[in-house]
N, C-alpha and C positions, 0 to 999 in steps of 0.2 A: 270467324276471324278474318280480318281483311289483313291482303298480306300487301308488301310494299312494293311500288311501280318497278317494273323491269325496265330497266332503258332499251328503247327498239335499237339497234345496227345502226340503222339507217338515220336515224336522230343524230346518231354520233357524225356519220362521214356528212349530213349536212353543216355540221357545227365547225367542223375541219374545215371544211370545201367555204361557210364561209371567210370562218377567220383569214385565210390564206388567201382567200378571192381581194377581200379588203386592207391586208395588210394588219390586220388587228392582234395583238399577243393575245396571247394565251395564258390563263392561272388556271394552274390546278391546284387543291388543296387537299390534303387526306389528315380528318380531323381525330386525331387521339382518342382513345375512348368514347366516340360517341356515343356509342351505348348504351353508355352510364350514362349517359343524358337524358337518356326517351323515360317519361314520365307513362306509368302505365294508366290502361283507362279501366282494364278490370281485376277484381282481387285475384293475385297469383300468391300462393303459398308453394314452401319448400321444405326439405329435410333440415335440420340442424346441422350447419357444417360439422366436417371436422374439426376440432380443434376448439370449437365454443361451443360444445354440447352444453346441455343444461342437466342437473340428474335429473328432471322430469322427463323422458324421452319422449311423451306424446307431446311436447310442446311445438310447435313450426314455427317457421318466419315469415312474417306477411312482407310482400317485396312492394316498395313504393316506386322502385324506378328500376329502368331493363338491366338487364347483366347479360355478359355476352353469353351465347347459345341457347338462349330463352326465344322460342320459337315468334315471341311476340316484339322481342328488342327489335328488328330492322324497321318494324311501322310505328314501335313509338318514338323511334328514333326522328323518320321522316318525318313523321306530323310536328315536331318542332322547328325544323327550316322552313316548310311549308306552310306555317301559321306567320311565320314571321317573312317570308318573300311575299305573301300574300299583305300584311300589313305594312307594306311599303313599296304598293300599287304593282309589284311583280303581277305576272297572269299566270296560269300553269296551261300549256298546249293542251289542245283538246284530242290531238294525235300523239301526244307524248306525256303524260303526268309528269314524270320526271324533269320536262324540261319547263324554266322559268322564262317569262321575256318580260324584260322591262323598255316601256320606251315614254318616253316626255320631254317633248319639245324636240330636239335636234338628236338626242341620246337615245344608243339603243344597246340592254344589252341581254346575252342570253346566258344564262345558267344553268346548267344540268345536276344533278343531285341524285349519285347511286350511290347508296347503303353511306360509306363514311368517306366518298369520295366527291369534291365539285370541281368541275369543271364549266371556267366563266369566260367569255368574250365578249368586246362590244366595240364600241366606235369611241369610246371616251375613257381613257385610261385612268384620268385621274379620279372623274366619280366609282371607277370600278375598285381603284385603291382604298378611298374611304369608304366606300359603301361596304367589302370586304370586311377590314378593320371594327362595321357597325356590325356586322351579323355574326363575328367570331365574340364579337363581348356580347350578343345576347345567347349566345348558348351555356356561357357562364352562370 
């Protein structure tokens, strides 16, 4: 099972050290349920809840998507921002998986991504607004 990126310490106080160096705000975002987002990539089966048992009791639920405390939810979680920063030319660190950097032409910005948490900076506020705005409607 591959488990999902740990953000290093020191990824974070550079992210800090540069916003504050350049004068750049800050967005953090902590997304709702992301968990129920991560689409799984292998068959996970469970007990029949309570409550909607079926009288067959050997019957189980095959699960299509994470639920929280499912040992696999935090990387199918991640592989969906990370499919989608990557398809719109983000890079991910090679010292930091967790962290995204996007830059083109004058713009640069950097994104971090732990479990249901992002934290984004850059030099251009307004692309960070809309581009935001695009990647919380593709988790819809």
């Amino acid at each position: 099972m591959r488990h999902p990126p740990v953000i290093k310490p020191v990824t974070v106080r550079i992210l800090l050290s540069l916003a504050i160096t350049h004068n750049w705000s800050l967005q953090h975002l902590d997304v709702n349920n992301a968990f129920l987002n991560g689409i799984l990539e292998e068959d996970i089966y469970m007990s029949q809840p309570l409550g909607f048992e079926n009288s067959n009791k050997q019957l189980v639920c095959k699960l299509h998507k994470a639920i929280y405390g499912l040992k696999q939810a935090p990387r199918a979680w991640f592989d969906k921002p990370k499919a989608t920063l990557l398809q719109y030319n983000f890079r991910s660190s090679r010292c930091d998986t967790s962290l995204f950097i996007y830059t083109e032409s004058s713009t640069v910005i950097y994104m971090l991504v732990y479990v249901d948490d992002i934290t984004v900076t850059g030099n251009n506020p307004n692309f960070i607004k809309s581009w935001l705005l695009n990647l919380i409607l593709s988790f819809l």
